[in-house]
C-alpha positions in Angstrom: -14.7 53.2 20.9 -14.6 54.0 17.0 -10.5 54.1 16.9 -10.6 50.7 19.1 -13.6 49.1 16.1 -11.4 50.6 13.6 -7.8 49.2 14.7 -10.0 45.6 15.2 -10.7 46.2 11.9 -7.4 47.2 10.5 -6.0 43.7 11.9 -8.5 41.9 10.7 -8.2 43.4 7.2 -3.8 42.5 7.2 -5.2 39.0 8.0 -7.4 38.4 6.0 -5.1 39.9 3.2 -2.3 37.6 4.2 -4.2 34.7 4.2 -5.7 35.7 0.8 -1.9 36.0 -0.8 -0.7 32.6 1.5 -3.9 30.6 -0.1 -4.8 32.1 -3.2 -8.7 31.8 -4.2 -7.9 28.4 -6.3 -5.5 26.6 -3.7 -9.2 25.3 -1.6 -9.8 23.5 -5.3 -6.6 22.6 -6.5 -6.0 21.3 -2.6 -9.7 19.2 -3.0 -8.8 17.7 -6.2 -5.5 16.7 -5.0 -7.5 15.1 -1.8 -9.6 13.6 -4.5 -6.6 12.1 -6.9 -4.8 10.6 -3.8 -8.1 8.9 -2.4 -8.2 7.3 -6.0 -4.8 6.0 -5.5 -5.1 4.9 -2.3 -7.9 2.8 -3.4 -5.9 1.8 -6.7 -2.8 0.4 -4.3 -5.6 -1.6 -2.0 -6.9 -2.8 -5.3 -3.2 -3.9 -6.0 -2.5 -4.8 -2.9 -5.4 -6.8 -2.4 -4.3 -9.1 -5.7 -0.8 -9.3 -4.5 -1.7 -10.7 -1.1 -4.4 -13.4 -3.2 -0.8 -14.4 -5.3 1.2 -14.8 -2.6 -1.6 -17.1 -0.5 -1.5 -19.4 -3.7 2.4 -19.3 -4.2 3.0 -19.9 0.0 -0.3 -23.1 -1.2 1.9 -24.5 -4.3 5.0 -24.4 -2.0 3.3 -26.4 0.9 2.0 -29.0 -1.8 5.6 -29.2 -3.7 6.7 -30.0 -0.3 4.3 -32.6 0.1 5.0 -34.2 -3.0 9.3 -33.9 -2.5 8.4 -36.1 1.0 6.6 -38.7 -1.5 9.1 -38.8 -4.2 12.0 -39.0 -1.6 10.1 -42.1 0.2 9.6 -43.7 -3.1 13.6 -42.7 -4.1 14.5 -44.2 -0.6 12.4 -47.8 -1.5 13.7 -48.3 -5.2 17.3 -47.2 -3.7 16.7 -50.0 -0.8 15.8 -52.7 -3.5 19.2 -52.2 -5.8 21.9 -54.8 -5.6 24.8 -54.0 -2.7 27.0 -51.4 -5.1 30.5 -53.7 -5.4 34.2 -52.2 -5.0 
């Protein structure tokens, strides 16, 4: 039973010393901060994204109104266009 504990142990060991060589004793806090820093910018782009979206609802607003307006000026082109003399030959 000692030489089966023992070779359980062995393995374990080889793990363990793999997995300390694959993840280093700093990569748990260099791989949390870099968690940390991309949460930040993730937040930073909604941020960004949140005041893009607020410019475009005003631009796609100023469009709709220029719109309106062209449809006024055009009627009032149409009327002062109606009251000019016949254009002679």
């Amino acid at each position: 039973m000692t030489a089966v504990l023992e070779a359980r142990v062995t393995r374990l060991e080889k793990k363990v010393e793999r997995l300390e060589t694959w993840a280093g004793p700093g990569q748990n806090v260099s791989f949390s901060d870099s968690l940390a820093d991309l949460r930040k910018k993730f937040d930073e782009f909604g941020k960004v994204q949140a005041k893009h979206t607020k410019m475009i609802d005003n631009l796609t607003a100023d469009v709709a109104t220029l719109k309106s307006d062209m449809v006024e000026v055009k009627g009032t082109l149409g009327e002062i266009l109606d009251r000019l003399p016949p254009r002679r030959e």
